[in-house]
C-alpha positions as MATLAB code, in Angstrom:
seq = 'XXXXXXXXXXXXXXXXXXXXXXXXXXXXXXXXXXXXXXXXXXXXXXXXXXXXXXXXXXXXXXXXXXXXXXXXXXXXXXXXXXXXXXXXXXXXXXXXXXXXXXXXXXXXXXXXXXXXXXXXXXXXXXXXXXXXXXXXXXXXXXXXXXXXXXXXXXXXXXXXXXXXXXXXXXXXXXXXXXXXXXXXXXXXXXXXXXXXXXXXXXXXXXXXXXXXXXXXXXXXXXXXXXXXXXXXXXXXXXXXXXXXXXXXXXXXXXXXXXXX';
ca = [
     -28.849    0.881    7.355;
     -26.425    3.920    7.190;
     -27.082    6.148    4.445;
     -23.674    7.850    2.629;
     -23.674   10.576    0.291;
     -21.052    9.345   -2.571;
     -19.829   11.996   -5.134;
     -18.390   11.503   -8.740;
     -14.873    9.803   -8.387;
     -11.383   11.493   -8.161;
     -10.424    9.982  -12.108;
     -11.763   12.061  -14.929;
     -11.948    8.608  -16.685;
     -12.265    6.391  -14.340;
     -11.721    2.229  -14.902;
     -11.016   -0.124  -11.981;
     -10.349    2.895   -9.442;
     -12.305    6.208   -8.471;
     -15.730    5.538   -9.939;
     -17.302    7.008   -6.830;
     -15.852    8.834   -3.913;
     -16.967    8.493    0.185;
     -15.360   11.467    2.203;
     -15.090   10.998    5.957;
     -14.238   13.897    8.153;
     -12.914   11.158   10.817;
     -12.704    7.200   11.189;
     -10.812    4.802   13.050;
      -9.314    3.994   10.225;
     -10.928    3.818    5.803;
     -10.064    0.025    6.007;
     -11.806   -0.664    9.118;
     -15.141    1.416    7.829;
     -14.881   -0.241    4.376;
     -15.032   -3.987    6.261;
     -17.298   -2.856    8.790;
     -20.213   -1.846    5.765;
     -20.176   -4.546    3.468;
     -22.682   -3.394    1.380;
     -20.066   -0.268    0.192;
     -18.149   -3.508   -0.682;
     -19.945   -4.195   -3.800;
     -19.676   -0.722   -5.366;
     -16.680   -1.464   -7.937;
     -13.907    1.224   -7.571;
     -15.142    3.176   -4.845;
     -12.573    5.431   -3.164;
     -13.104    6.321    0.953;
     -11.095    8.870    2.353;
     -10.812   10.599    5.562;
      -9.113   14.140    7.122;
      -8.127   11.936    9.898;
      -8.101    8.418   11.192;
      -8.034    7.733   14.635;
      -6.451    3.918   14.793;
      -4.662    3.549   11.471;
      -3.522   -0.095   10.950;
      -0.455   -1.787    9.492;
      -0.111   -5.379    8.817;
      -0.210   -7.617   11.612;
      -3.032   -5.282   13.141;
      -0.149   -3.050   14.181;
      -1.109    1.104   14.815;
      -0.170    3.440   11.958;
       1.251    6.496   13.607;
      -1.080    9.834   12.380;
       1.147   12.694   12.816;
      -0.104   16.055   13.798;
      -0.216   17.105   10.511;
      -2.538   16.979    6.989;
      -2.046   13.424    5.922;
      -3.338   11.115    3.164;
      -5.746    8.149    4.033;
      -7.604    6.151    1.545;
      -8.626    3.331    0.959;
      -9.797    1.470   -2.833;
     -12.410   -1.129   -3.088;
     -10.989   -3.599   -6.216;
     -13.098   -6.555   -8.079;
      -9.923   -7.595   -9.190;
     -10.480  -10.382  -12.421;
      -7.626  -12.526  -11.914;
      -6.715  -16.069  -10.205;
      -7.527  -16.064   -6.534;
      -3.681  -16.933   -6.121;
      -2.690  -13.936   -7.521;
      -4.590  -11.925   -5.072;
      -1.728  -11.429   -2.692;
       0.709   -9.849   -5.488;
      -1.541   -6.671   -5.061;
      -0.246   -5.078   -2.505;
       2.833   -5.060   -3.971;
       1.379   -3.561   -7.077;
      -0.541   -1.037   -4.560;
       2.709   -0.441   -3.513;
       4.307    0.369   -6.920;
       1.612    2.539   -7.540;
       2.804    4.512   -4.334;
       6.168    4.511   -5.219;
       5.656    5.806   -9.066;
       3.794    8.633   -7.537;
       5.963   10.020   -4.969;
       8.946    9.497   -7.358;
       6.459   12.116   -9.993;
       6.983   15.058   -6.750;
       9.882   13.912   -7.214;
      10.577   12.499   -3.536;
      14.456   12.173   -3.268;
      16.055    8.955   -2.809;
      12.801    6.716   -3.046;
      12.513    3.032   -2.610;
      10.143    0.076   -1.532;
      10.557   -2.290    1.353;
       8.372   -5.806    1.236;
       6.146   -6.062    1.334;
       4.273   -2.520    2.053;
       6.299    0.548    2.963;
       7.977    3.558    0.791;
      10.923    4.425    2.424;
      12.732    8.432    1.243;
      16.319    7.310    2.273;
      15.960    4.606    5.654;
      12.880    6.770    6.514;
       9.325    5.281    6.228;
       7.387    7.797    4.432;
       3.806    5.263    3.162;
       2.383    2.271    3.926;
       0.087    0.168    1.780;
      -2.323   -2.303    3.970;
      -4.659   -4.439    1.162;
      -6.987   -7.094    2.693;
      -9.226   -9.274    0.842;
     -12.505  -11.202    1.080;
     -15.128  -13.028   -1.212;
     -18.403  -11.178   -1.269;
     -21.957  -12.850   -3.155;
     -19.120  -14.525   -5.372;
     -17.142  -11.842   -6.012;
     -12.942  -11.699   -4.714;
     -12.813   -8.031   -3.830;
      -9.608   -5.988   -2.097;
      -9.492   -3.086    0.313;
      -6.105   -1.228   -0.617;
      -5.385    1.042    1.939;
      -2.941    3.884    1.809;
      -1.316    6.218    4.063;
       0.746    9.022    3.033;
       2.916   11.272    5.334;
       2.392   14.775    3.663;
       3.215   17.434    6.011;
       5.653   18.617    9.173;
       8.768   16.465   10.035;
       9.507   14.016   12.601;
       8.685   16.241   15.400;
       5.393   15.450   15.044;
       5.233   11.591   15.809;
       6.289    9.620   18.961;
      10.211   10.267   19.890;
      11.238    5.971   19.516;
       9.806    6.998   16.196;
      12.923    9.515   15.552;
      15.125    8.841   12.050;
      12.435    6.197   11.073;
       9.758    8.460    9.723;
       9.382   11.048    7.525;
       7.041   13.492    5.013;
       6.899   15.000    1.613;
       7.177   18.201    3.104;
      10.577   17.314    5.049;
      11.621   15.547    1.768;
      10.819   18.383   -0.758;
      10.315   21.290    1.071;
       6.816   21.531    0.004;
       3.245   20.598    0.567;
       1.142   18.481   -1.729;
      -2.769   18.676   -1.196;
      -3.586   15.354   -0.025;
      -6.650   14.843   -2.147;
      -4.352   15.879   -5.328;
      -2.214   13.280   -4.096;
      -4.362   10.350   -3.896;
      -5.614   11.462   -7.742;
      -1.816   10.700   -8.413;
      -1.854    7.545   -6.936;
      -4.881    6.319   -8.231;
      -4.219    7.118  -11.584;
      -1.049    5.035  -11.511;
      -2.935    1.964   -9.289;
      -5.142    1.867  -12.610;
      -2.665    1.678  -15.185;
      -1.197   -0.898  -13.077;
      -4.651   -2.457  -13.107;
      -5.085   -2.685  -16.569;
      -1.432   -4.053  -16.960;
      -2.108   -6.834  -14.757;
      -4.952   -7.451  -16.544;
      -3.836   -7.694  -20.274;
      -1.130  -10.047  -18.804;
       1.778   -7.881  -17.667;
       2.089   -9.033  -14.474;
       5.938  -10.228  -15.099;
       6.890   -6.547  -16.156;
       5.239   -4.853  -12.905;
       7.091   -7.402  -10.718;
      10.501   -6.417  -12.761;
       9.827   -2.611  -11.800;
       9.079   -3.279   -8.242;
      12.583   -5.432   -8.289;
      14.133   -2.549  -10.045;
      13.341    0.018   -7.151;
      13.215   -2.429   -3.907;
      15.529   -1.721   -1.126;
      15.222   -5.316   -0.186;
      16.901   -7.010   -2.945;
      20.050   -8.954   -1.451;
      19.812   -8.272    1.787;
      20.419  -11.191    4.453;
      17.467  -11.439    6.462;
      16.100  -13.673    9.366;
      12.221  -14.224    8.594;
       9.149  -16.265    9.875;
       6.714  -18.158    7.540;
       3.895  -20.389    8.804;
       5.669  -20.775   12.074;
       9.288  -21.760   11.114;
      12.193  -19.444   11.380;
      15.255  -19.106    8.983;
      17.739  -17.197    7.841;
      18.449  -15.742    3.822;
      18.841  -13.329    1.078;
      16.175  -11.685   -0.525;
      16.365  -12.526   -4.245;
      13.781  -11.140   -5.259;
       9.636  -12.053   -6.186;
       8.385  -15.028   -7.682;
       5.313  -14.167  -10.819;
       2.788  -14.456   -7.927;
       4.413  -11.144   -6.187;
       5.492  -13.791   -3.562;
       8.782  -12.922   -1.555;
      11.859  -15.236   -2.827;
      14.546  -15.987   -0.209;
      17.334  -18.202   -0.387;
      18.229  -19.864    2.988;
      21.627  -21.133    3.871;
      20.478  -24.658    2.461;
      20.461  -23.266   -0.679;
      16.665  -23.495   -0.699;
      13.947  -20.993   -2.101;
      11.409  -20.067   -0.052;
       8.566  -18.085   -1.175;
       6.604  -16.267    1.673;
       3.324  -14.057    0.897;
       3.151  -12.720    4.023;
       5.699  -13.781    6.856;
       7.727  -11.790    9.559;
      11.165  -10.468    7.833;
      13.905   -8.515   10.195;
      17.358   -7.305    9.082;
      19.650  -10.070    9.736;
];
C-alpha cells in the first residue's frame, strides 16, 4: 500500500474542503490518482494537487490541453450530505465556485458555459470535471479543477487558437497557482455550507445570473435521442432545462449540447 505524506490543508478554517493537502510533483491527471487509491477516498476534504498532469481529462474522457506554462490542477474529495439526486447539481456549484473566484482577480468579461467551463469572453479559460461514487456507504465526489494561469494561446495546439485562454493574457498578471486554488476553495465551501442549510435555489439563481448559455438555441443529445431547443435555464436539481420545438422541457444532467 502506497504511503503519502499529507500536510495541514490550504483553509485556515477548514469545513467540507482543505482539511488535508496531497502535493504531487506529476500525475496523469489528480482525478485519475484520487480514483485509482480509494483508500485517500475516505479522508473527508482532502485536497490533491499537482505541478503538472500529464493526461488531464474533460467530460466524456476527453484530453484537457496542459499548456506550457504554470497551471492549476486540483482536485477535492466531498462527503457531500444531501439526496443522491442532487449529486449531479455539484459540478455546477464547483463551477460557480470557479467563476466567483476568477471574477475576485477580477478576470474581464467572465461567464459559465454548462455544464463545466469558465469562458473570459468566447475563450475557455477552466474546466470543472466532478465524478462520483459510493464508498463503505458513503456518496463521495472528486471535483476536479483546471485553471489556465500563465502565457497565452501560443502555448497550446494551433486548432486550439481563439478558443483558449489564461489569467495572465486576461489581466496581465500572474496569480500563484496554489494562492489560487485557496481562492477557489474558500468559495466551493461557502457554497457547501449553502447547499447544505437549504440554499440550493439561490446558488442555481447565481449560476443563471452569470451563464452564457441562457437562451441560446441549441441541438443536444440525451440518453440517445437528438433534438433541438433553447436553454432556459436549470431545474432545483442543477439539471439543464431546454425547451424543444414541441414546446416540451427537457431536463438533461449530462447530455451532448452544440450551438445550434
Amino acid at each position: 500500500m502506497n504511503s503519502y505524506s499529507f500536510s495541514d490543508g490550504p483553509l485556515k478554517n477548514p469545513g467540507w474542503l482543505g482539511v488535508a493537502s496531497l502535493h504531487l510533483k506529476e500525475t496523469d491527471s489528480t482525478n485519475s490518482f484520487l480514483l485509482r487509491n480509494r483508500g485517500l477516498l475516505l479522508r473527508k476534504g482532502l485536497v490533491v494537487y499537482a505541478d503538472r498532469q500529464t493526461s488531464g481529462r474533460g467530460r466524456k474522457n476527453r484530453s484537457w490541453e496542459q499548456g506550457s506554462g504554470r497551471h492549476l490542477f486540483f482536485s477535492a474529495v466531498i462527503h457531500p450530505e444531501i439526496p443522491a439526486s442532487m449529486i449531479p447539481s455539484l459540478t455546477v456549484f464547483t463551477g460557480l465556485a470557479v467563476f466567483r473566484a476568477l471574477h475576485t482577480i477580477p478576470v474581464p468579461d467572465l461567464s459559465i458555459k454548462w455544464p463545466n467551463d469558465i469562458l473570459a469572453g468566447s475563450r475557455k479559460i477552466s474546466g470543472v470535471l466532478c465524478e462520483s461514487l459510493e464508498l463503505r456507504g458513503q456518496n463521495i465526489v472528486v471535483a476536479g479543477i483546471g485553471v489556465n494561469i500563465e502565457g497565452d494561446e501560443t502555448q497550446y495546439p494551433t486548432e486550439l487558437a481563439g478558443k483558449i485562454s489564461t489569467i495572465e493574457r486576461e489581466t496581465g498578471r500572474f496569480i500563484p497557482p496554489y494562492a489560487l486554488m485557496e481562492m477557489i476553495l474558500a468559495e466551493l465551501d461557502q457554497i457547501m455550507d449553502m447547499v447544505h442549510s437549504g440554499c440550493s435555489v439561490q446558488l442555481i439563481r447565481e449560476w443563471e445570473e452569470h451563464s452564457s448559455s441562457i437562451g441560446r438555441k441549441v441541438k443536444f443529445t440525451d440518453s440517445g435521442r437528438h433534438d433541438t431547443g433553447i436553454i432556459q435555464g436549470l431545474d432545483e436539481k442543477g439539471r439543464l432545462m431546454v425547451e424543444t420545438a414541441h414546446q416540451k422541457t427537457r431536463c438533461i444532467v449530462s447530455g451532448e449540447i452544440i450551438p445550434n
